[in-house]
C-alpha angles and dihedrals in degrees: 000000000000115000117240103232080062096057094057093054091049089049091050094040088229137102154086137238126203117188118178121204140155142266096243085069088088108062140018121284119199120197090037095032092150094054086048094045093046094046081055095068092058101067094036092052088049091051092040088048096052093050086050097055094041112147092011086105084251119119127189129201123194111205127194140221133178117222091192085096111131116145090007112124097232137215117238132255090251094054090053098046090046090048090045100049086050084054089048094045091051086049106257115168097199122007126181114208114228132021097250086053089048089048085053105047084047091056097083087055099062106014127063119283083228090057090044084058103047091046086046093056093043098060088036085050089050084052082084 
C-alpha cells in the first residue's frame, strides 16, 4: 500500500522523505532485542524505498540516532535535524549523525557478530 502523500510527489516528481531511526538498528541488542530489531526496519525500509522511487523526482534519507546515550553531551534536535535535512538535500540515502554513532553503525561490519553482541548486552545491562 502506497501512502498517499507519496503518490502526489510522485505525481508531481517532486519530493523528499526523512525517516529517523536509531543506531541500534545496526546490529543485535540483546536485553531490548525487540527495540534493535524494530530500529532495523527503518533504515531498510528507507534504502528499499529510494531504490524504489528512483527516477519519480522523490528522494528519501534515512538518519540515525543512537539512544545509548548516558553520560554523552548531545546535539540538539535541532542540530540533527538541521544536519539531516543538509544530508537529504546532497542526496544521502542513510546518514548517521556523529562520529561515535557512525563508528557504531559501522561495528557489525569488521568485528564478530558474538562480540557485537556481548558488547551490545553489557552497555544495555549498565542501562540499569
Amino acid at each position: 500500500m502506497v501512502p498517499c502523500f507519496l503518490l502526489g510527489m510522485v505525481q508531481r516528481h517532486n519530493g523528499k522523505i526523512l525517516n529517523f531511526a536509531s543506531t541500534a538498528g545496526f546490529q543485535p541488542g540483546p536485553l531490548t532485542s525487540v527495540y534493535y530489531a524494530s530500529k532495523a526496519y527503518i533504515p531498510h525500509f528507507s534504502e528499499a524505498i529510494a531504490n524504489e522511487l528512483a527516477g519519480t523526482g522523490v528522494s528519501v534519507a534515512a538518519m540515525q540516532e543512537s539512544r545509548l546515550v548516558k553520560d554523552r553531551s548531545l546535539p540538539t534536535a535541532t542540530k540533527v535535524a538541521r544536519d539531516a535535512f543538509r544530508a537529504m538535500e546532497a542526496g544521502e540515502v542513510v546518514r548517521v549523525h556523529g562520529m561515535v554513532n557512525y563508528l557504531v553503525s559501522l561495528t557489525p561490519r569488521f568485528v564478530p557478530r558474538s562480540v557485537v553482541r556481548k558488547v551490545a548486552r553489557f552497555i544495555q545491562n549498565r542501562r540499569g
